[in-house]
C-alpha positions in Angstrom: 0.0 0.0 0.0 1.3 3.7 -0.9 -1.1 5.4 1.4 -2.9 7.1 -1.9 -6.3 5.8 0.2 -5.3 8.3 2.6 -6.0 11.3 -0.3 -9.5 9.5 -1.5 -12.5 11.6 -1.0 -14.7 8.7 0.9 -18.0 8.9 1.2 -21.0 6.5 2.6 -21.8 5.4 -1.1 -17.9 5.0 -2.1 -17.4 2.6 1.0 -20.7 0.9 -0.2 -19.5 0.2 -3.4 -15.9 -1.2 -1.9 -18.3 -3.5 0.1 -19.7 -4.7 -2.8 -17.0 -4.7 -5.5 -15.3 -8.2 -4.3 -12.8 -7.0 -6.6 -8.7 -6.4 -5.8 -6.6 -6.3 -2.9 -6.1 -2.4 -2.8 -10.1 -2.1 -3.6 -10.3 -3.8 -0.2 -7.8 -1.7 1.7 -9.7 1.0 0.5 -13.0 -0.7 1.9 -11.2 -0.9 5.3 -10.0 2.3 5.6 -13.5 3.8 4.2 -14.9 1.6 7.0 -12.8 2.3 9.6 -13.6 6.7 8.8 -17.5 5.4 8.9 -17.2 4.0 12.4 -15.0 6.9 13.7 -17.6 9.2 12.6 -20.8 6.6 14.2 -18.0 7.2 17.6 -18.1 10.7 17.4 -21.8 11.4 17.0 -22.0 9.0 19.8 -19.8 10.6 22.1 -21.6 14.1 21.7 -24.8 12.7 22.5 -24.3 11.0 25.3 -21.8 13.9 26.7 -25.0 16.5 26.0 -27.7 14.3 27.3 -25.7 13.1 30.4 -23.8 16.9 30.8 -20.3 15.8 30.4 -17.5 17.1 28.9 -15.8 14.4 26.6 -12.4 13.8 27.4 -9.5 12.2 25.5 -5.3 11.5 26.2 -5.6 11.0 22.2 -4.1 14.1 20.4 -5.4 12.5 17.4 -8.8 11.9 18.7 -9.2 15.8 20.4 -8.1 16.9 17.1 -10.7 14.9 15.2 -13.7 16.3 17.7 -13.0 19.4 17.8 -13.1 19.4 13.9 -16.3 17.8 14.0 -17.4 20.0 17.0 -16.4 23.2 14.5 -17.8 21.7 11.3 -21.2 20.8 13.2 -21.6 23.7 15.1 -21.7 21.4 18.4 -20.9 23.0 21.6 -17.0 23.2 22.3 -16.0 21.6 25.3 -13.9 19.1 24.1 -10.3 18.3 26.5 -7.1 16.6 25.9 -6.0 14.7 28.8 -2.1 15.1 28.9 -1.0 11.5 30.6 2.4 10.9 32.0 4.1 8.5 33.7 4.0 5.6 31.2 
């Protein structure tokens, strides 16, 4: 893999069509990575609900992960109250 799956505009119908294309090894990296951006997406709707119906902040030690809500938080116009746990020690 040359990580070109990484620059691929992925959609829900894209990743449907990888699901169904039974075709190449690369289509189904492309599947797997299309999936894997689906359920990140299914996590972070997920994680806003539950922190606004149960009046929690969400809270992460993932830079990647605080990074990716806060995006979504921005893009969706959700309430900003996302925090990066700094961990040390291990």
């Amino acid at each position: 893999m040359d990580g070109s799956f990484g620059r691929q505009a992925y959609g829900l119908d894209l990743v449907r069509a990888f699901s169904k294309s039974g075709g190449t090894l690369a289509d189904g990296h492309y599947f797997e990575y299309g999936l894997a951006l689906v359920k990140t997406s299914a996590s972070l709707v997920y994680t806003q609900t539950l922190a606004l119906a149960h009046q929690i902040q969400p809270v992460t030690d993932s830079r990647a992960h605080f990074a990716l809500y806060a995006q979504s938080c921005f893009r969706e116009n959700w309430p900003r109250i996302n925090h990066l746990l700094i961990r040390t020690g291990y």
